[in-house]
C-alpha positions, 0 to 999 in steps of 0.5 A: 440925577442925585435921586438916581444915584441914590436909589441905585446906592440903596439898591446895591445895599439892599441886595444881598451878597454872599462872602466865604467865612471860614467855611459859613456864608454871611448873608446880608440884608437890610437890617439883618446879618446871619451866617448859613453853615456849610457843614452844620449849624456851627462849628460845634456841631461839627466836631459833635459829628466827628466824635460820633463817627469816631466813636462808632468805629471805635465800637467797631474796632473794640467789637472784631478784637472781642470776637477774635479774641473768643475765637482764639481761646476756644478748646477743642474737646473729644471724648468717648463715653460708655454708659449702660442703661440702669432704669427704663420705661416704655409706653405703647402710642397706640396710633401706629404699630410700633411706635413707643415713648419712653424714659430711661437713665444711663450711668458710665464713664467718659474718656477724654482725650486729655487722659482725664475719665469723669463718671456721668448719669445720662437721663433721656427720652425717646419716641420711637416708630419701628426704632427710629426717632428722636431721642434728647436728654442731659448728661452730666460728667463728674470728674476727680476734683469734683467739678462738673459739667451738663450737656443738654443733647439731642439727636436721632436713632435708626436702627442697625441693619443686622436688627440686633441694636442702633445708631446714633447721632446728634449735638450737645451744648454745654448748659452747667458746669461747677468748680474749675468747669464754672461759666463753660459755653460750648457745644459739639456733636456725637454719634455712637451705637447700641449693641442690643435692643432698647432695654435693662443692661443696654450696653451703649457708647458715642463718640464726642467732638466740639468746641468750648470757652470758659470765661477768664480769671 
């Protein structure tokens, strides 16, 4: 009889139990005693989860007032400019009738719609096939004060219906600018005419409309 009571005492010490601590669970056994997390390995790696969640949505947070921020401050710009082309120069592809490249620069004045004018040099390329194609350069605008900014353009020509000269339209981004217009981003779009054929003296305007920032000081 003692025997068997002392063989059902060692069992019910042997068998393991399990007991709510503070969010562990204490696991017993003969010779050992340790503790299985409910929520990490121990109460440091908890908090260490909470801070990384936190710190997430804070870089969340952080990130949409930035963006809101750029949105807001973003100017709108709209200007017509008018330039005459100064040099040109054109080759014969060869493949097809009518297809040609060439290069050429224009000098004029812009018109903005805060009443200030900036003169420009407008640089570009051309590849056209019976007037129709790709055209892309730079334009830099210089104003009064002596800042200035660059737009990289691109776009395409088709020609006008009378035949006497060309449409055109395409988009610009801001790349450059120096003084007061130093660190502008921005880009928009243009379209605008020649009133004669490609060549010396072509008489040429586009009408501009974007957006740009400049950086805070």
């Amino acid at each position: 009889m003692a025997d068997g009571r002392k063989r059902k005492a060692g069992g019910q010490r042997e068998a393991r139990r399990k007991e709510d601590y503070g969010g562990k669970v204490m696991v017993h056994g003969p010779g050992r005693r340790r503790r299985l997390s409910l929520a990490g390995d121990g109460p440091h790696e908890g908090e260490a989860m909470r801070g990384k969640l936190l710190f997430t949505a804070l870089a969340v947070a952080i990130l949409a007032v930035f963006a809101s921020m750029s949105l807001a401050g973003a100017e709108t710009i709209k200007f017509r400019q008018v330039q005459f082309i100064t040099k040109a120069e054109v080759i014969q592809v060869g493949d097809v009738p009518d297809h040609i490249i060439g290069i050429y620069d224009q000098t004029g004045l812009a018109s903005f719609d805060t009443g200030e004018v900036a003169s420009l040099k407008n640089p570009g390329t051309l590849d056209y096939i019976k007037g129709t194609g790709a055209i892309q350069g730079y334009t830099t605008y210089t104003f009064e004060d002596g800042s200035t900014r660059t737009g990289k353009w691109q776009g395409t020509t088709r020609p006008d219906p009378g035949g006497k000269g060309s449409w055109f339209e395409g988009t610009w981004t801001f790349i450059q600018g120096t003084g007061r217009w130093a660190g502008i981003q921005g880009e928009g779009t243009f379209i605008g005419r020649r009133f004669v054929p490609f060549g010396g003296a072509a008489q040429i305007y586009t009408d501009n409309s974007g957006t740009y920032t400049l950086p805070s000081r």
